[in-house]
Structures are given as C-alpha cells and as structure tokens.
N, C-alpha and C positions, 0 to 999 in steps of 0.2 A: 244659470240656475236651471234654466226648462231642460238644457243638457243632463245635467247630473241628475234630477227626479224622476224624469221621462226617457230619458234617450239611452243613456247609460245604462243603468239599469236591463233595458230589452237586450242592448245588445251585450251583455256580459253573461247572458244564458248561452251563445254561442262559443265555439274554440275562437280563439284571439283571430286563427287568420281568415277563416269564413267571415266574423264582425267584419273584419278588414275589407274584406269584398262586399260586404252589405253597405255597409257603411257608402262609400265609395259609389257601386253602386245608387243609392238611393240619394246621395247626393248631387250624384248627375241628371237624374230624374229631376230631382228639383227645382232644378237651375232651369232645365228648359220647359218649366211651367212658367209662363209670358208675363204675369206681373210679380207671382212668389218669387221667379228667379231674377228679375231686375233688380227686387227690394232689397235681394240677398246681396247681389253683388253690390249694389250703392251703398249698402250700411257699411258692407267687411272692408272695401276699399277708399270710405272716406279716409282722408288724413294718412293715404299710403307712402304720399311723399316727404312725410312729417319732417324724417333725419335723415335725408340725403348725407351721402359720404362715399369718401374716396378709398379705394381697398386696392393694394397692389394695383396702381392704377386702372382702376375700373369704377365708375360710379354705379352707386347703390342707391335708388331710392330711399332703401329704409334699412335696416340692421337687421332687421329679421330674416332669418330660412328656414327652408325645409331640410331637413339632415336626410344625408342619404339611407337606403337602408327601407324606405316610404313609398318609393316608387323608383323600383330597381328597371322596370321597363323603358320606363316613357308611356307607358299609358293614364295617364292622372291628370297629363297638361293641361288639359283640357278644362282640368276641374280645379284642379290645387291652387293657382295663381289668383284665383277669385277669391280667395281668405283675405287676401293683404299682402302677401310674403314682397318682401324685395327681391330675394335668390331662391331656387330651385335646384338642389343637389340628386341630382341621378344617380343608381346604380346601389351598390356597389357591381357593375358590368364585367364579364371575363369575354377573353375572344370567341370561346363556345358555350354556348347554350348547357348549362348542367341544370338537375333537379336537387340541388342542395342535400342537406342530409334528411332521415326517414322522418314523417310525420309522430306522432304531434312534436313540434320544435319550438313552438313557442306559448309562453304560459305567461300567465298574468300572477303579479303580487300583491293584491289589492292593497292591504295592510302597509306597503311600503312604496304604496306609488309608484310599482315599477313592473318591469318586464322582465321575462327571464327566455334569452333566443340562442339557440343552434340552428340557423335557418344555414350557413352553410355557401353563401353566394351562391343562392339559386336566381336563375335567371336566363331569359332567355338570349343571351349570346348577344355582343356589340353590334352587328348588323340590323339586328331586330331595333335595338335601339337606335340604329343610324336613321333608319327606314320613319322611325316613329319622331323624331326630331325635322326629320324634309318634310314631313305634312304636315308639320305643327305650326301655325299664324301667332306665332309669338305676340302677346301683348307689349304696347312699348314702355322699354325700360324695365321690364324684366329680366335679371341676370340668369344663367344656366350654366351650372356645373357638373362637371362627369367625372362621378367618382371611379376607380379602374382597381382592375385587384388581377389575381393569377387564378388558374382554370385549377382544380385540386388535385388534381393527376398530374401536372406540372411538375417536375424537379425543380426542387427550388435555386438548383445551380441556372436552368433553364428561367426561371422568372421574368428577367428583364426582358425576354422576347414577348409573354405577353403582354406586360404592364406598354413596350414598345408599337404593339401589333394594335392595342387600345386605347395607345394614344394618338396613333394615324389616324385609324378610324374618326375619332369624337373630333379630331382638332378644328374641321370645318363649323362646328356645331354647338361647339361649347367655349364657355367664356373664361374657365378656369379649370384645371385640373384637382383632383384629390388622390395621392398615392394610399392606397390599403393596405400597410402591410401588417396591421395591430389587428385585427379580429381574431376570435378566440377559438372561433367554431370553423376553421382549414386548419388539417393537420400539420405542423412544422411552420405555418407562415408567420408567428412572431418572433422565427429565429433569423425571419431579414431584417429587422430591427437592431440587427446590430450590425459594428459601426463596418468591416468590412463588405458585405454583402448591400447595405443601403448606400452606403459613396457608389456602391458599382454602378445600382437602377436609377439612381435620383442623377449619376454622372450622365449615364445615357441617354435617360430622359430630356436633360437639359440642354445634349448634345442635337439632339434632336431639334429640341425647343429652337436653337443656334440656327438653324438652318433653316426657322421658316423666315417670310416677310416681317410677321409681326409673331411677337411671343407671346405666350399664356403665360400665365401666372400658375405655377404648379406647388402645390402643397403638401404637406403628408400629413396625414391623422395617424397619432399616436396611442397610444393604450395605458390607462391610468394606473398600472399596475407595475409602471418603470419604478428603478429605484432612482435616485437623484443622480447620480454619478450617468445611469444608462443615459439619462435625461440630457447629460453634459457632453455626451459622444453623440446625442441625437443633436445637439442646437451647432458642434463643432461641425459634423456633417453638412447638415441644413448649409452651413456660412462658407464651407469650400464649395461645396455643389452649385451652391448659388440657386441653391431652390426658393421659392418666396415666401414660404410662411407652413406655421404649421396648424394642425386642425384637433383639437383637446376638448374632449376626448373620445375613442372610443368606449366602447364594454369592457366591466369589470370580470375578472374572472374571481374574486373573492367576495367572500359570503360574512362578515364579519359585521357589515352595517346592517345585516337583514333582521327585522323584528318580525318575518315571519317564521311558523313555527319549521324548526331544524330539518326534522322528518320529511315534511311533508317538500321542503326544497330540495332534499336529497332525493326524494321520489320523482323529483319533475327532469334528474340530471343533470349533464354538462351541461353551459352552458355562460353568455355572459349577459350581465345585469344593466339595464338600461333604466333612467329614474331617479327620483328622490338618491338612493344609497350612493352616487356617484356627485351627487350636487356638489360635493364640499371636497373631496378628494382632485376633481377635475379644476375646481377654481384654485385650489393652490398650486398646480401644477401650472395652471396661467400668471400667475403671480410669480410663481418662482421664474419662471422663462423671461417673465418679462422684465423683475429686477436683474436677473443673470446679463440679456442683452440689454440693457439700458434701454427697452424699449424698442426697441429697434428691428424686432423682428414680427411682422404680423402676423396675427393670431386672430382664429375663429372661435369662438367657444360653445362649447355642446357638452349637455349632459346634467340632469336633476332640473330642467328650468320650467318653472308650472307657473309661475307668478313674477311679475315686475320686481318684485325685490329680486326674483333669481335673479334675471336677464340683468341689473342694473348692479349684483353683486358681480357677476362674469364682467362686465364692461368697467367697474372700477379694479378685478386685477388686472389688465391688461389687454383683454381681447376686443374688436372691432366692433366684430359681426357675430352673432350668435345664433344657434341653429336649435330646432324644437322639434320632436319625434314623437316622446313615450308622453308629454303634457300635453300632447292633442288628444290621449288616449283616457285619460282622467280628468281636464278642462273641456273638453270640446273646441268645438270649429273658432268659438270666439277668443279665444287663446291668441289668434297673431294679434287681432286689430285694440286688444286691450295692451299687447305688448308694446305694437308701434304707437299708439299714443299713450303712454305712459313713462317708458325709459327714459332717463336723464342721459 
C-alpha cells in the first residue's frame, strides 16, 4: 500500500527506464543502511522456502522468478535475490554488446497494467555478463538462468552461432538455459520460430548440451501470438530436439486487449505489450500445451501476474514456475513474498 500512495506515484513522473535505474538504485542504498536493510531482507525472505520443488531436475526453493528482460546485465544480483525470488532469469544476452533500438522504447499503460517495450536486446554483451556472474557470492539456493537471444545484425541463417557462442560462454554459470527466439522488437527473429530453422538451433544446442559432463536444462520462450497449429510444430519440435521445456510467454504484439485510448498507443509505436492484456491469452496457451502433452512437458509461466490469484490461475493450467516483471512495476517490491506465501 505505502508502494502504490507514495512510491509509485514519485516514480511515474520519470521515463519508465530512468524509474528503472532509480528505483534500483535507491534500493541498494537501502539495503545497506545496517538495521533498514536487515529489516528488509528478514521480512521479504521469511517463508522463501515455503514451496520447494523440482523443475527439470533442479530444486527450486520457491516458484517464484524474476523474468528476464529485468536485468539483462547481471548488475541487480546483488539486490533482486533479497525480495524472496527462488530463480533469477538474466539477459535477454547476445554475444556483443549492442545499444538496442533509439530511445524512448519503452512506455508505461497505466490504465491497463502494462508496458509497452522495443528495448531491442540492448545489452552489454555475454562477457560483461560472464565477468558480473564470477564476482557474484551467490546466496544459497538461489537458482540463475541465462536467457540467450542473436546479435540484430546477425543473419538469421547465421543464428545458431550466436545462440551456440552464448551458450559456451553462460554454461559455467548458469543453471538453466532460455532460447529467445519470440521477441517482437529484432527484426526477422520470430521467423526462427518456425519449425525448420528452431529444430536446426534447439538441435545444436542440445548437441552441445550432449557433450558436456552434466546438462542444463534448456528451454525456449515462446510468443503468445502463435496460432495453435504453430503451437503444435513448436511442442513437435521441443520433443525431437529434446529440449526441456518451454517458457509462455513472451510480448504481445497485438493491441486488441488494450483499454488505453487507440491514439495515444499508436503514438507510443511498435512495440510488444507486457501486463495485465497478456494475463489470459498466455494462460491458455499453458493449458493448451499442457493438455496437448499430457503434461509432460514443463512449463514456466509468465505474463499479466500482479496478484496470487494470477500466479495460482498460471499454476492450475499447467505451468511450475512462474516469473514476474511488469507486476513489480504496478505492485511493488512486496509482490514476491505475498506471491510465495500465498500460491496453492
């Protein structure tokens, strides 16, 4: 509540990504004020081991993450894991360093609980990332995932050398893989989404995966804007490849659910929609996959979750684990520790 009156409010006179660096910012100031920051971390992390569970063989403290997209660097570790999360999803990382597409890229919906982003996989490059994961004191039992995507000057015949080149890199470091090939804001990369170009990356990948000691659990995030059929060449894929699961969903690229006014979203651009307008498209999409496989294929779910009934409607169609981005941006910090004790 002191979020939404006080907190919210200040920071919504800012562009979305300045907030984002205030925010963040003055959160880490906080933490190491010596009794404010103890208070903080003992209230967000009681009860973090609430619903331990097993995901693509890996134990999870709790069901909750952070979706990637949050903290594309690795500079956040620091701070984020002190909410409650059980997992921490990186990136989305390319093998170089790019500046995403031009400013301003991302905008706020207030009216509809949601975001609206062409950020563009800006980021500073997988190494940056490697570097920032070796000096990181990992809290125990925190999971970390490295989301991977292709550099935008990449040919998308060329792809699989970055998704390959970034999964070298991370695999010392990360406990599970996320393939990006749905985001809305790289030009041409939703047409690796189909079914011969995604057997190619997810084969290599996997081939990859083959050769180490131990394997990761590699996933792919999808884009809710499949049709059902695409859907059935994406789960056909998934089960020759032998990839482990997949990650529903990314951003929308249709404007249909939006009750903000028409104009004014056309003014803001391209762009895809994170929030409330995806809440209910994304949870069928896990439902559908999951009566298609009889269950059997694991599933993270992401996308519209602001409240325990979300998270607890994502977990009754089928998904595990569930991941929270744009409901930290409308709920506040207290958003995980109500989630993990709350969900059935």
């Amino acid at each position: 509540m002191l979020y939404k009156i006080f907190v919210k409010p200040l920071l919504f006179l800012f562009s979305p990504e300045k907030a984002h660096a205030i925010t963040l910012f003055l959160f880490r100031f906080l933490l190491k004020i010596p009794f404010l920051g103890w208070a903080f971390k003992s209230y967000c992390k009681a009860g973090i081991s609430r619903d331990p569970i097993s995901f693509c063989n890996i134990s999870f403290q709790n069901r909750i993450g952070l979706a990637a997209g949050f903290d594309k660097n690795g500079e956040y570790l620091d701070v984020m894991p002190t909410l409650g999360f059980g997992f921490i999803e990186l990136g989305t990382v390319t093998p170089r360093p790019q500046n995403g597409n031009d400013l301003p890229r991302l905008f706020r919906l207030p009216k509809d609980n949601a975001l609206l982003n062409r950020m563009g996989f800006n980021n500073l490059g997988v190494d940056y990332l490697v570097n920032q994961l070796k000096s990181f004191s990992r809290p125990k039992g925190l999971i970390i995932g490295g989301n991977i995507g292709k550099n935008k000057d990449t040919p998308n015949e060329n792809a699989v050398d970055d998704y390959l080149f970034c999964f070298e890199k991370l695999y010392p470091f990360v406990d599970y893989f996320v393939v990006n090939v749905s985001s809305p804001n790289t030009p041409g990369l939703r047409a690796l989404q189909e079914k011969e170009p995604l057997t190619f990356i997810l084969s290599a990948l996997q081939r990859a995966n083959d050769e180490k000691l131990i394997q990761k659990p590699i996933l792919l995030k999808i884009a809710p804007d499949l049709a059902f059929s695409q859907i059935d060449d994406i789960i056909e894929v998934v089960q020759i490849t032998k990839c482990h699961g997949l990650v529903i969903s990314n951003t929308t690229s249709g404007r249909d659910k939006l009750t903000t006014n028409k104009l004014e979203v056309e003014n803001f651009g391209a762009g895809g929609i994170s929030g409330k307008p995806i809440r209910e498209i994304s949870t069928e999409i896990i439902a559908y996959v999951f009566e298609k496989t009889k269950g059997t294929l694991p599933m993270i779910g992401v996308g519209g979750i602001a409240s325990v009934a979300d998270a607890n409607e994502k977990l009754k169609a089928g998904a595990s684990l569930i991941q929270i981005y744009t409901g930290l941006v409308y709920e506040g910090p207290f958003l995980v520790k109500d989630l993990v004790e709350g969900i059935v």
